[in-house]
N, C-alpha and C positions, 0 to 999 in steps of 0.2 A: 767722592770716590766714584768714578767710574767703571763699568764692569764689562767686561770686552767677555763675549761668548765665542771658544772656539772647540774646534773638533778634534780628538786627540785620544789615543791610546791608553793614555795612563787613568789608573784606577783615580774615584773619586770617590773621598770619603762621604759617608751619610747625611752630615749634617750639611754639605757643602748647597744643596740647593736654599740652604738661610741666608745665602748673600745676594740671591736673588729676591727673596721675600726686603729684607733689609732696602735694597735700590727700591722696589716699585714703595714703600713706605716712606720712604723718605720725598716721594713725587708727593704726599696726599699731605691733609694740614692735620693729620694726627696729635702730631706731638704737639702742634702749638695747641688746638684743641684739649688737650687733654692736663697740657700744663697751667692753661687759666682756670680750670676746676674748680681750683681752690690751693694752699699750701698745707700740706700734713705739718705734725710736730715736727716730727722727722723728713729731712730734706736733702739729708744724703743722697737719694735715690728719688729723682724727678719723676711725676707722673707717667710722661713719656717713656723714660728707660722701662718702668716697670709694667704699663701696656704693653709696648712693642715687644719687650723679650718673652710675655705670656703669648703674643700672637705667633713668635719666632716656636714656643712651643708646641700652643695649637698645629702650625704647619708641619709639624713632625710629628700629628696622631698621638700627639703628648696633653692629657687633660689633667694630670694632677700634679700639685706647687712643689712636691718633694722633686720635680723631673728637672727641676730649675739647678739643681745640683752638680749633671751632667756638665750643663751649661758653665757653671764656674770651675771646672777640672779648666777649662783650654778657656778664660777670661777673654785673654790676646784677642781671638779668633773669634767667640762670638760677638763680643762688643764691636768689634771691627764689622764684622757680617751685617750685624743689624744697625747699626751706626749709633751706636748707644753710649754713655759716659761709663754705665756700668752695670753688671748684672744685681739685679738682687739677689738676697736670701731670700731661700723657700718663706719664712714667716713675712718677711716685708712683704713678698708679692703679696701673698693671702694677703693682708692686713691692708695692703695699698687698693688693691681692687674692692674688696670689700667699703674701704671709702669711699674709691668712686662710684663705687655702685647706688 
């Protein structure tokens, strides 16, 4: 995905600077970093998806896993933003980070 920056009158929603966090992440070796980890039981939701969309929250002064909820109201848009296969649930993230931890 490519992200063209321009200048323009129309309002922009909140969340919308997650498409730029999304691009500069996907330049860094995060996700492959993070998916050699290890594999959880559970493997619906790749290591990757479920750092990056916690980091997509951090960037929005968001620190706690219930804020991950937002995030699945508009699915489409943030998996797109952050270039994810898919958001977790509030418990997987918990349960996912606290693995890699």
């Amino acid at each position: 995905m490519s992200l063209k920056i321009i200048q323009t009158k129309e309002r922009l929603i909140t969340p919308s600077g997650v498409a730029l966090v999304g691009a500069l992440l996907k330049k860094t070796s995060l996700a492959n970093f993070s998916n050699r980890l290890g594999k959880p039981k559970d493997v619906k939701h790749q290591n990757s998806n479920c750092l990056i969309s916690y980091v997509g929250l951090l960037c929005q002064g968001k620190t706690v896993y219930d804020d991950i909820r937002e995030m699945q109201e508009d699915p489409s848009f943030f998996s797109q933003a952050l270039q994810v296969n898919s958001i977790p649930s509030a418990e997987t993230l918990r349960q996912r980070l606290d693995y890699l931890g």
